[in-house]
N, C-alpha and C positions, 0 to 999 in steps of 0.2 A: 713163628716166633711170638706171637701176641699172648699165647699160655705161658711166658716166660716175663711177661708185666705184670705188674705188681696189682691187687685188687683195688687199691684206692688212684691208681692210673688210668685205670680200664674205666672209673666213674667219673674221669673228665673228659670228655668229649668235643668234639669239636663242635659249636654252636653253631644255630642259622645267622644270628648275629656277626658273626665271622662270615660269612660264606657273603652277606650281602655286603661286609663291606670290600671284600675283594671286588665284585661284581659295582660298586660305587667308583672303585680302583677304574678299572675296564671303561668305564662310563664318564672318568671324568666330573663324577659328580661333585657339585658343591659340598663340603663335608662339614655338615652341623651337626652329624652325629658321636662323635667323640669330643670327648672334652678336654681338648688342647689346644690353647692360641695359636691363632697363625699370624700376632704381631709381635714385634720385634718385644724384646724382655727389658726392662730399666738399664739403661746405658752403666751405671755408678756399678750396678752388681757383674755385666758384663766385662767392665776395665778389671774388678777385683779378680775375677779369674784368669784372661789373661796376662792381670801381674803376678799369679801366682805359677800358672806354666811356665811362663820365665824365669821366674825365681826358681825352677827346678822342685816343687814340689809336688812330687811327683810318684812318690812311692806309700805305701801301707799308713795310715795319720789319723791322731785324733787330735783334734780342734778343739782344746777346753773352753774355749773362748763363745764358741757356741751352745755350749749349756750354762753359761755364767750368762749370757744375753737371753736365752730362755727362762733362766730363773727370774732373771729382772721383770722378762715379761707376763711369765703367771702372777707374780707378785701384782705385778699392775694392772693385768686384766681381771684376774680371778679372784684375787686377796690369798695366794698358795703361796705357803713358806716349803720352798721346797729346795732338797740339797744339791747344788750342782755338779760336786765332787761322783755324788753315788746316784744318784735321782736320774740319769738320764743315759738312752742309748740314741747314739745316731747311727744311722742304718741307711740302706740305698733306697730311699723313699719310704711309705709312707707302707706301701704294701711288703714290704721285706720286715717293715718294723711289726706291722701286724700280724705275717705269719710268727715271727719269733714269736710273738706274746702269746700266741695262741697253742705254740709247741712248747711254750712255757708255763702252759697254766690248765691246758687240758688232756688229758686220761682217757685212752679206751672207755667208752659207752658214756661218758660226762655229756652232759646235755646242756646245751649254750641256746641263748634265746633270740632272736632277730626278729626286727620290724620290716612286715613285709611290704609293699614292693621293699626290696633292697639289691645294695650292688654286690654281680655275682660274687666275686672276692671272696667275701665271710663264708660263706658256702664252702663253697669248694676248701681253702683252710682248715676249717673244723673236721673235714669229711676226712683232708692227709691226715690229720695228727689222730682220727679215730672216735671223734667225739660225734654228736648226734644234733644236725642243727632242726630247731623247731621254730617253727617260725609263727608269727603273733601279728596277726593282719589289722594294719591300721583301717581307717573306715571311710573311704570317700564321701563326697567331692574333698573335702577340706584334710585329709588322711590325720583324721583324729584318730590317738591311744582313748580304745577302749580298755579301761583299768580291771574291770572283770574278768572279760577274756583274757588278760593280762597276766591277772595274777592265777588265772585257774592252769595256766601253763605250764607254771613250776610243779617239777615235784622234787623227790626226795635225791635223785640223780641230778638237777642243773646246776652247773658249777659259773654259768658266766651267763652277763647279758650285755649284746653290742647294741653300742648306741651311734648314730651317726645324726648329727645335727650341726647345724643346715643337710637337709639331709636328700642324696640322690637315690634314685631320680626325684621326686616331687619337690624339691624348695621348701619343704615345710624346715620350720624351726622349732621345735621342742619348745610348749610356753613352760610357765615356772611350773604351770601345775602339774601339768605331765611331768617335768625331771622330781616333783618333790614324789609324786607319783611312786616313780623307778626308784629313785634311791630309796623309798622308805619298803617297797618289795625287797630291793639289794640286802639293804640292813636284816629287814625280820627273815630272811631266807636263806640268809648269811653267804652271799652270791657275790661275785668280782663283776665290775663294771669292765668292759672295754670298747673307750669311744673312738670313733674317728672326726676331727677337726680340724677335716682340711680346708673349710670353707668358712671357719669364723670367722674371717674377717672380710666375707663377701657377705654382706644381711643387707636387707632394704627398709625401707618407709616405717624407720625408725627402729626396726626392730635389732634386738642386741643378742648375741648369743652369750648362753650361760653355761660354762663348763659344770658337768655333771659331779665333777672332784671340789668344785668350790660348797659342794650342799653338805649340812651338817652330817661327818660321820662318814663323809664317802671319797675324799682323801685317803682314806688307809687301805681301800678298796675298788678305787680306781686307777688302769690304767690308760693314761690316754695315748695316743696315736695322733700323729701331724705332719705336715710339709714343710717345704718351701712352693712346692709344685702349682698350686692355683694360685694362690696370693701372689706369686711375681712373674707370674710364666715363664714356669723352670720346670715343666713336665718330665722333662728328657735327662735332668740333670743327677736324678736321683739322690734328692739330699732328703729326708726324714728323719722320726725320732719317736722314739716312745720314753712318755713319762710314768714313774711308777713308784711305789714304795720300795726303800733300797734292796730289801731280800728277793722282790720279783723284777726289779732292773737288772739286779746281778745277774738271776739267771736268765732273761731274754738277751745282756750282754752275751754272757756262753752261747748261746746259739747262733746271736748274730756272727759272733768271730769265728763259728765253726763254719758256716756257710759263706761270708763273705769278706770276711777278716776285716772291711773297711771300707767305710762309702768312699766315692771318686776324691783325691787327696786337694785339689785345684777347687775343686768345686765346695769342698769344705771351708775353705778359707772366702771364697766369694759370697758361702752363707752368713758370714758372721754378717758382711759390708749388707746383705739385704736385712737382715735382722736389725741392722741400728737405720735403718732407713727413717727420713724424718716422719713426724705425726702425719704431717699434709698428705705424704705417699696412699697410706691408709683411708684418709678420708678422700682423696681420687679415689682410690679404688672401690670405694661403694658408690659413687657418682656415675663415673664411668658402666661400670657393668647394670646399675640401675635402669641409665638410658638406653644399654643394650636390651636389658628385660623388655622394658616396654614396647620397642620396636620390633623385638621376635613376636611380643602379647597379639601387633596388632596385625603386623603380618601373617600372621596364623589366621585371627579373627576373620581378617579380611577375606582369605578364602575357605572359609566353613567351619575351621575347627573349633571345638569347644572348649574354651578355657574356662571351666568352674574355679578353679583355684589359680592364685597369682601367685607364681613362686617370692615367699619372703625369705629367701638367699640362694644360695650357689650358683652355679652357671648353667642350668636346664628347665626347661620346660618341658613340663608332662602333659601333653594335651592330650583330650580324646578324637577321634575319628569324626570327622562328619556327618552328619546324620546319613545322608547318601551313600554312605560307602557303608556294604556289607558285610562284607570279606574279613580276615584275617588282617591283624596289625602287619605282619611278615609281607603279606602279599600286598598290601598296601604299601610300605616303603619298597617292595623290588619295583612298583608300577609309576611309584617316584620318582628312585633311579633313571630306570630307562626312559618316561617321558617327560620330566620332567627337570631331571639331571642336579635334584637337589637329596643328598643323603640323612636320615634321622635313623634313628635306632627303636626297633618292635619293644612297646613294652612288657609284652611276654617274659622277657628275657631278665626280669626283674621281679615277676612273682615266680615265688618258688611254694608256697602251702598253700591249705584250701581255702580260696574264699566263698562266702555266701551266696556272692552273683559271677559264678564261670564263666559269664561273657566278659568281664571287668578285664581276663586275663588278658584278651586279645584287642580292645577296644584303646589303648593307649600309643602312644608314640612320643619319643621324648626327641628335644630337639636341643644342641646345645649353642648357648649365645655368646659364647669366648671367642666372638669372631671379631676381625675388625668390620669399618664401616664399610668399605668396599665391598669385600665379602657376603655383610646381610646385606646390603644393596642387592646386589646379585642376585642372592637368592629369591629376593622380595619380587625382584621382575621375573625372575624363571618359574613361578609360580601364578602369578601373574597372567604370562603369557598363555595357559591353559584352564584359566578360568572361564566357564562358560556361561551363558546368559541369564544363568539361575544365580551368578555370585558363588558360587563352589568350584572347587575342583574339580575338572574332564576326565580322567582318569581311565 
């Protein structure tokens, strides 16, 4: 039956990244690898869905009330006058919003741009709808955009460049000059932006994120991509959105309602209650995860790994490998698992093009820190426990 799947099927594959986290399954391992809280979600947005279940809201909905609260809030973050009527699709998270956009904006052979390391996601998207991703390798330790390389990427075929800032795996944040950077390639190239910003409002040690659509000129040309999913730990809830100029909302609308007619109806209505969430909320949550940052920084530290870069946002850490360990990132986190019963994720699995230095591919491991405190407690002694007299890990 397999000659009976489709070509761009047959190019998704099952990853090793998959295979170890069953095997972390099996293991009981602690799971830092994926990026999903394991504490409880803000109580106020929790009551708002269960009084929406009861109220029987329960079928096919759309919530205008949550793009009239989004509007408010580009307005206030970004300075975007943007329509709520036509300007917005809600969709079942964040990656249903992004396939739409992408089956909404790109063509057989269209060439789309990506910052590499990046998450697999964009990938695989561009490859269903037929387009051609190329990827544009930022530049360690610090994954600076090199603007040369940058712009020697386009050519006369790229119709789109994804941006994701705060951006995974590495915590970089796009500074100004990098996004004037992009938008002023977008502009002269005449290319569609599409970002992902699900982590704007996770940034640290002052730093602020800058939507790509607030820079002169790239409002008319970007569209953005967002959650609820990181900001309130609603992974599972599936509430998303894309914002966009109204001719390319319309049609990522048509797509969403052809594939999912409707994000979950209950859970819509709970979006709006976490959307008017107070200021405070917000500024916990860059405090909170901040302190997490730094206790994953030094719990790594402590046993070998090298942290050249300090993630300034989202919820991972990209460390490299201990100087002592040889081997493969892959083989490194299975020898985690099994002895050490703490799970992270191969950063192989995040470079997709060529980089300079081919060991760079395997030399990473990304850890993620949206755990509670019990949890990296845990992990911090499971690790701990197999450190040997040199201060690294036994492995």
């Amino acid at each position: 039956m397999e000659r009976k799947l489709s070509k761009a099927s047959r190019s998704l594959t099952s990853s090793a990244i998959q295979e170890l986290s069953h095997l972390a399954q099996r293991c009981g391992a602690i799971n830092l690898a994926e990026g999903f809280p394991d504490f409880p979600a803000p109580p106020h947005i929790k009551r708002a869905a269960v009084a929406a279940i009861n109220a029987d809201l329960n079928q096919y909905r759309h919530v205008q009330g949550i793009c009239d609260q989004l509007a408010v809030m580009m307005k206030q973050n970004h300075g975007l006058d943007v329509n709520a009527l036509t300007d917005f699709v809600i969709c079942c998270g964040q990656s249903e919003a992004f396939a739409a956009t992408i089956l909404a904006t790109i063509d057989q052979g269209d060439e789309v741009l990506l910052f590499d390391p990046a998450y697999e996601t964009y990938e695989s998207c561009i490859i269903l709808a037929g387009g051609i991703p190329v990827n544009v390798p930022l530049e360690p330790p610090h994954w600076t955009l090199n603007v040369d390389k940058f712009m020697k990427s386009f050519t006369s075929r790229t119709k789109a460049v994804v941006l994701n800032s705060p951006h995974n795996p590495t915590g970089k944040v796009f500074s100004k000059e990098e996004l004037e950077a992009i938008a002023a390639a977008c502009c002269q190239m005449d290319c569609l932006a599409i970002t992902d910003e699900v982590y704007e409002y996770i940034t640290f040690d002052l730093q602020k994120h800058i939507s790509l659509a607030s820079l002169p000129k790239m409002q008319e040309r970007t569209i953005i991509t967002s959650s609820l999913s990181k900001t309130f730990s609603l992974t599972g809830w599936r509430i998303g959105w894309a914002c966009a100029p109204t001719t390319v909302a319309s049609a990522i609308k048509n797509i969403h309602v052809r594939i999912t007619d409707s994000a979950p109806s209950p859970f819509q209505e709970a979006a709006l209650a976490a959307l008017q969430s107070p200021p405070g909320y917000f500024k916990s949550l860059k405090a909170e995860y901040e302190a997490r940052r730094d206790f994953v920084i030094q719990m790594l530290s402590d046993v070998g790994f090298q942290i050249s870069f300090k993630p300034q946002g989202s919820v991972f850490v990209f460390a490299e490998l201990p100087k002592n360990w040889l081997v493969s990132d892959i083989e490194f986190v299975k020898v985690l698992i099994e002895k050490a019963g703490v799970a992270a994720v191969p950063g192989c699995g995040f470079f997709h093009g060529d980089i300079d230095d081919q060991n760079l591919r395997t030399r990473y491991v990304r850890f993620a820190f949206c755990k509670g405190s019990d949890t990296l407690n845990a992990a911090a002694r499971k690790l701990q426990d197999i450190v040997g007299s040199t201060g690294h890990l036994q492995l």
